[in-house]
C-alpha positions as CSV (number, residue, x, y, z in Angstrom):
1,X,44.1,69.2,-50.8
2,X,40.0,70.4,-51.6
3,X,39.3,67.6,-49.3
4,X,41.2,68.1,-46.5
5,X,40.2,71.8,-46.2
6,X,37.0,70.4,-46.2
7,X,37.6,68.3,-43.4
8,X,39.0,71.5,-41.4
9,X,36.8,73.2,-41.5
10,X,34.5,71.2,-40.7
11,X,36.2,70.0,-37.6
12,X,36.6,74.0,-37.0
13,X,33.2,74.5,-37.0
14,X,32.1,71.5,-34.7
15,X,34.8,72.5,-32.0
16,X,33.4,75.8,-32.1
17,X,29.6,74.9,-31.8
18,X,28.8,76.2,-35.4
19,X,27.3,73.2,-36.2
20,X,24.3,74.0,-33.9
21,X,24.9,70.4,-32.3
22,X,24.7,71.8,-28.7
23,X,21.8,73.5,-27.5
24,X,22.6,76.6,-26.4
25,X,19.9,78.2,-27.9
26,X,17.4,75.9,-26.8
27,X,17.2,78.1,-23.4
28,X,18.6,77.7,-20.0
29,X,17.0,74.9,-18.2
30,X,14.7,75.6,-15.0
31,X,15.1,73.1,-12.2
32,X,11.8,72.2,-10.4
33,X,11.4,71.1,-6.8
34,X,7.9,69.6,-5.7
35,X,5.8,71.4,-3.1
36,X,2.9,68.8,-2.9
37,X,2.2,65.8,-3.9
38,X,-1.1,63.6,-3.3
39,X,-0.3,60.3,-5.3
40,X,3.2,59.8,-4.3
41,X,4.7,59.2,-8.1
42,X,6.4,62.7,-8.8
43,X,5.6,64.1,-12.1
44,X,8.0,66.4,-11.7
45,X,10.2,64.6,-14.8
46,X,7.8,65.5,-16.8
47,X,7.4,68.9,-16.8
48,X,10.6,70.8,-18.6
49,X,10.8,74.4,-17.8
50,X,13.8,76.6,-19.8
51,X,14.2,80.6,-20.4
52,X,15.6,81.7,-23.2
53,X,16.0,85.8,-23.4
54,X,12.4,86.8,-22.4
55,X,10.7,83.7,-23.5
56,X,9.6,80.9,-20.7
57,X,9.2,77.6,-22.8
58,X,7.3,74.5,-21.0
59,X,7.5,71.2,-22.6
60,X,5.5,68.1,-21.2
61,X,6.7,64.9,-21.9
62,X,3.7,63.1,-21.4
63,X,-0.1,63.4,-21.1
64,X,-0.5,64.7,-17.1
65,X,-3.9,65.9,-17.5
66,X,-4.6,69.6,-17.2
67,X,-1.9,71.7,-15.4
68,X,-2.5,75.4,-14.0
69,X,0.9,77.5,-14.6
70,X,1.4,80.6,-12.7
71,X,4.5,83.5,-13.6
72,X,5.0,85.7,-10.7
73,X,7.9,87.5,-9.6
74,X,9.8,86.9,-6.4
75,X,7.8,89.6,-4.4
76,X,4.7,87.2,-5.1
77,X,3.0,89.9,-8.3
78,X,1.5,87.5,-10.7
79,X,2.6,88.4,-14.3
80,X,0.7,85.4,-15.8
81,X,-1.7,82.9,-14.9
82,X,-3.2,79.8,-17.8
83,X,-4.0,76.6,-17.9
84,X,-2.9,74.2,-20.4
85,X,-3.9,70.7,-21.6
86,X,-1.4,68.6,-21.8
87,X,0.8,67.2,-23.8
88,X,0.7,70.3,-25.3
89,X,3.3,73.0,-24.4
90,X,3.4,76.6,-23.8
91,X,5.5,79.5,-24.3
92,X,5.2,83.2,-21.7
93,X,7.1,86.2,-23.0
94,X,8.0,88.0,-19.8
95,X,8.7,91.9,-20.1
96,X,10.7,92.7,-17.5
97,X,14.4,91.9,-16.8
98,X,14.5,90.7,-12.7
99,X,13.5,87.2,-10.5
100,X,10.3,85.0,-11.3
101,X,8.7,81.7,-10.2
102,X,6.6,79.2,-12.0
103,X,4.3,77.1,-10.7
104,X,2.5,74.0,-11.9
105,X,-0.5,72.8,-10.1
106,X,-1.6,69.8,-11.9
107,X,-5.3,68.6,-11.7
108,X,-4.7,66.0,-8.8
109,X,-3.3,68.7,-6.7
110,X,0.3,67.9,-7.3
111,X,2.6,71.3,-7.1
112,X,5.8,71.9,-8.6
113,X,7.9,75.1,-8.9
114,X,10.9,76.5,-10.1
115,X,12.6,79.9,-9.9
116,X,14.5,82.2,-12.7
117,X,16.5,85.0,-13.9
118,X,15.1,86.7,-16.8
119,X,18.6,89.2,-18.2
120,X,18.5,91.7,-20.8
């Protein structure tokens, strides 16, 4: 009877999403579209753009040299501007509830941006 309560609530918890198995919390993913490109392969996969809350989170999948990012909100104000090294990634807090962009200018010229919703 111990065991099957076990089981349960177990199952309970997985239909649920308890067991943190889906990623929900991992941010809402940013879809990118490509402005430029110079060397006709798209790099595009390899940049992974998510917002979570307030917090922009990048993740490069693979060494793409160094990549220029720029956060600026729909009306074109920049709210932050770096450059990164890659594979490494990077995480922006953004302030302000409203509508951003992010860029990615990659060193060979390549340009890739997405747009998002940052809620309170």
């Amino acid at each position: 009877m111990l065991m099957l309560c076990f089981i349960l609530s177990g199952v309970f918890c997985f239909v649920r999403g308890e067991d943190r198995s889906t990623k929900e919390g991992d941010g809402i993913p940013i879809d990118l579209l490509e402005v430029s490109s110079y060397t006709g392969l798209s790099k595009g996969n390899s940049i992974n753009p998510s917002i979570n809350g307030h917090v922009l989170t990048v993740v490069f999948n693979e060494n793409i040299g160094q990549v220029s990012v720029e956060v600026a909100t729909m009306a074109g104000a920049s709210v932050q501007c770096l450059s990164v090294l890659t594979p490494n990634g990077l995480q922006v807090y953004i302030p302000n509830a409203g509508n951003y962009t992010v860029t990615f200018m990659l060193s060979n010229g390549d340009e890739y941006y997405g747009e998002f919703t940052v809620t309170d």
